[in-house]
C-alpha positions as YAML, in Angstrom:
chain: A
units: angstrom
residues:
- id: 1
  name: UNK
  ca: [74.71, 61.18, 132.65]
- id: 2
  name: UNK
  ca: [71.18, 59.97, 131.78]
- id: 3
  name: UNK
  ca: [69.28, 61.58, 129.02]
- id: 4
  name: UNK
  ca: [66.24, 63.62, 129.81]
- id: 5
  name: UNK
  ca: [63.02, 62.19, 129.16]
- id: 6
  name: UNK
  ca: [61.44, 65.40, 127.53]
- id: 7
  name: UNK
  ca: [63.50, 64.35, 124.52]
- id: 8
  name: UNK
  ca: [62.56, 61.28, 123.85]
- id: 9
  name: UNK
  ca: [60.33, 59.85, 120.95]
- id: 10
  name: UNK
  ca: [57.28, 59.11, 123.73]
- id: 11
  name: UNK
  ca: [56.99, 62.25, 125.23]
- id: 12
  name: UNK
  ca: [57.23, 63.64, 121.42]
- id: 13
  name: UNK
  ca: [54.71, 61.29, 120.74]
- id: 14
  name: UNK
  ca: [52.39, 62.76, 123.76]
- id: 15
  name: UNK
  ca: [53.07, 66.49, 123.20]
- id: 16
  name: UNK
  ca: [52.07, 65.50, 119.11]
- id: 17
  name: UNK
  ca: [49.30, 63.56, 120.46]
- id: 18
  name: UNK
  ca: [47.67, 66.53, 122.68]
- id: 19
  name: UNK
  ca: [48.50, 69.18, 120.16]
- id: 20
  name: UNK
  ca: [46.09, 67.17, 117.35]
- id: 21
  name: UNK
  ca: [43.40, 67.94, 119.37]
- id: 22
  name: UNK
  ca: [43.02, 71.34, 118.92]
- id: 23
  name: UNK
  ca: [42.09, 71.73, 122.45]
- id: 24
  name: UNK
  ca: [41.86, 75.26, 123.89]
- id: 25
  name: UNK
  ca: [44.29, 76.41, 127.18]
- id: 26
  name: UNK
  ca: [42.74, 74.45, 130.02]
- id: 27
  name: UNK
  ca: [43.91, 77.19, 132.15]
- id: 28
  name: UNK
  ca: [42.18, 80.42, 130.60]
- id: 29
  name: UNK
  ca: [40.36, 78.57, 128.07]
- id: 30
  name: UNK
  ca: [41.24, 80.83, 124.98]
- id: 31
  name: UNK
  ca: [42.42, 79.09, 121.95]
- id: 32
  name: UNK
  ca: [46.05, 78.27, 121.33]
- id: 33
  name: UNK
  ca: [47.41, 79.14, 117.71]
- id: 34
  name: UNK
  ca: [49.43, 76.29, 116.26]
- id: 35
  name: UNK
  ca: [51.32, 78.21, 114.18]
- id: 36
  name: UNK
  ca: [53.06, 80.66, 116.60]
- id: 37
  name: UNK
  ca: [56.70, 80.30, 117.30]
- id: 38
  name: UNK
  ca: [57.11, 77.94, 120.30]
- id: 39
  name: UNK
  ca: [58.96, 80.76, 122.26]
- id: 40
  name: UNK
  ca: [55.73, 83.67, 122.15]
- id: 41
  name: UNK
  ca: [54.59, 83.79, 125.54]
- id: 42
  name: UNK
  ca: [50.98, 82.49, 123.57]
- id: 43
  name: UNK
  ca: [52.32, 79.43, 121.60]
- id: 44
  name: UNK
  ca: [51.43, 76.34, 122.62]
- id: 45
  name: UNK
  ca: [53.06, 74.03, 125.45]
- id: 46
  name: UNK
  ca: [52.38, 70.63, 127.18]
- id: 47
  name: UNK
  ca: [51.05, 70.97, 131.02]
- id: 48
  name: UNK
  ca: [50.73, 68.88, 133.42]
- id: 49
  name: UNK
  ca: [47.53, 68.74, 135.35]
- id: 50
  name: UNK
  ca: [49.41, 67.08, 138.61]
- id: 51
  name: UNK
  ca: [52.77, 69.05, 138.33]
- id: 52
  name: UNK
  ca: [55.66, 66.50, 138.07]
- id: 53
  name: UNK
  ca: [57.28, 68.07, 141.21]
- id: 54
  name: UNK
  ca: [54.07, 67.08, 142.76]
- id: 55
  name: UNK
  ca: [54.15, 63.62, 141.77]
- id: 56
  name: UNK
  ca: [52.30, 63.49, 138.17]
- id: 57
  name: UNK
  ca: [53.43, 60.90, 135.46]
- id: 58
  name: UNK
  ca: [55.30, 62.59, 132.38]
- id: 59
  name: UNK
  ca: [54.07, 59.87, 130.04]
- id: 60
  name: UNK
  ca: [50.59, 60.22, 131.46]
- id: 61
  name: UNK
  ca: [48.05, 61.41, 128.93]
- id: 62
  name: UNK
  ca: [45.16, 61.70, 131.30]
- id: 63
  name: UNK
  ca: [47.66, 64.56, 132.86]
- id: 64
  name: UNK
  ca: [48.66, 65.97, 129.68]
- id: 65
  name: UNK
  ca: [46.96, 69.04, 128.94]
- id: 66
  name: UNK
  ca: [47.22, 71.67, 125.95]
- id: 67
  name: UNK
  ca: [48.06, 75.49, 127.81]
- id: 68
  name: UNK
  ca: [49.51, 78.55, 126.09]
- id: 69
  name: UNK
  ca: [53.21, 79.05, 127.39]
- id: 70
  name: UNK
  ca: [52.64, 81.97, 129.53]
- id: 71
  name: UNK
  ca: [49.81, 80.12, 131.75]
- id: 72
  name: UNK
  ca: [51.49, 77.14, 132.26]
- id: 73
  name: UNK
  ca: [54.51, 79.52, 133.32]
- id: 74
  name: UNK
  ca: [52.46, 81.16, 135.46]
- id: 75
  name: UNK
  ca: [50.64, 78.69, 137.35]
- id: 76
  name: UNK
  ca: [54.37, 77.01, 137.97]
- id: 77
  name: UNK
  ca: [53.61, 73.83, 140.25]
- id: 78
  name: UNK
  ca: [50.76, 74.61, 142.23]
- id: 79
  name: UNK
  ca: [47.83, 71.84, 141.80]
- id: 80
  name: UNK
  ca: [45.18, 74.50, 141.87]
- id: 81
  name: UNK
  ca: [44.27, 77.20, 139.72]
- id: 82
  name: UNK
  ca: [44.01, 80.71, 141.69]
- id: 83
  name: UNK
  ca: [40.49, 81.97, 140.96]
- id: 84
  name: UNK
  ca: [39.50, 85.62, 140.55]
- id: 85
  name: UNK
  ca: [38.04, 86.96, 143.59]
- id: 86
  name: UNK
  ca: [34.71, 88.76, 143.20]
- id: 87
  name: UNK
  ca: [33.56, 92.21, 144.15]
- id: 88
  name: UNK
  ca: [32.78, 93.15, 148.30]
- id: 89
  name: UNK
  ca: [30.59, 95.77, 146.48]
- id: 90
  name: UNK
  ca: [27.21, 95.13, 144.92]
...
């Protein structure tokens, strides 16, 4: 059975790496609290900007990007990020 790469010392190393920057969700652009537990829906996860299903590099850091845990769970694998639709009415 071969191990799984998510726990292995690089992609620790990336996830530690992407946290340090402090950078806000990429998705909704709010600020992610470091301190949460990792399992609240706002805590901070790694995402992938090219899901891996899609063909992105896990290792990658130029498709490493900081997201709270309920947007990346929400966006699931789709490359794009759904945009809100404006008003018909003026």
């Amino acid at each position: 059975m071969a191990a799984n790469p998510r726990n292995g010392r690089p992609y620790r190393r990336l996830c530690a790496m992407q946290k340090r920057l402090g950078l806000p969700c990429w998705l909704c652009g709010h600020d992610i609290d470091p301190t949460l537990d990792p399992r609240d829906p706002w805590s901070w996860t790694l995402d992938h900007a090219v899901p891996l299903s899609r063909g992105g590099r896990l290792l990658d850091p130029t498709n490493a990007r900081s997201a709270h845990r309920r947007c990346n769970s929400a966006r699931g694998n789709r490359l794009t990020i759904p945009q809100p639709r404006a008003s018909r009415r003026w």
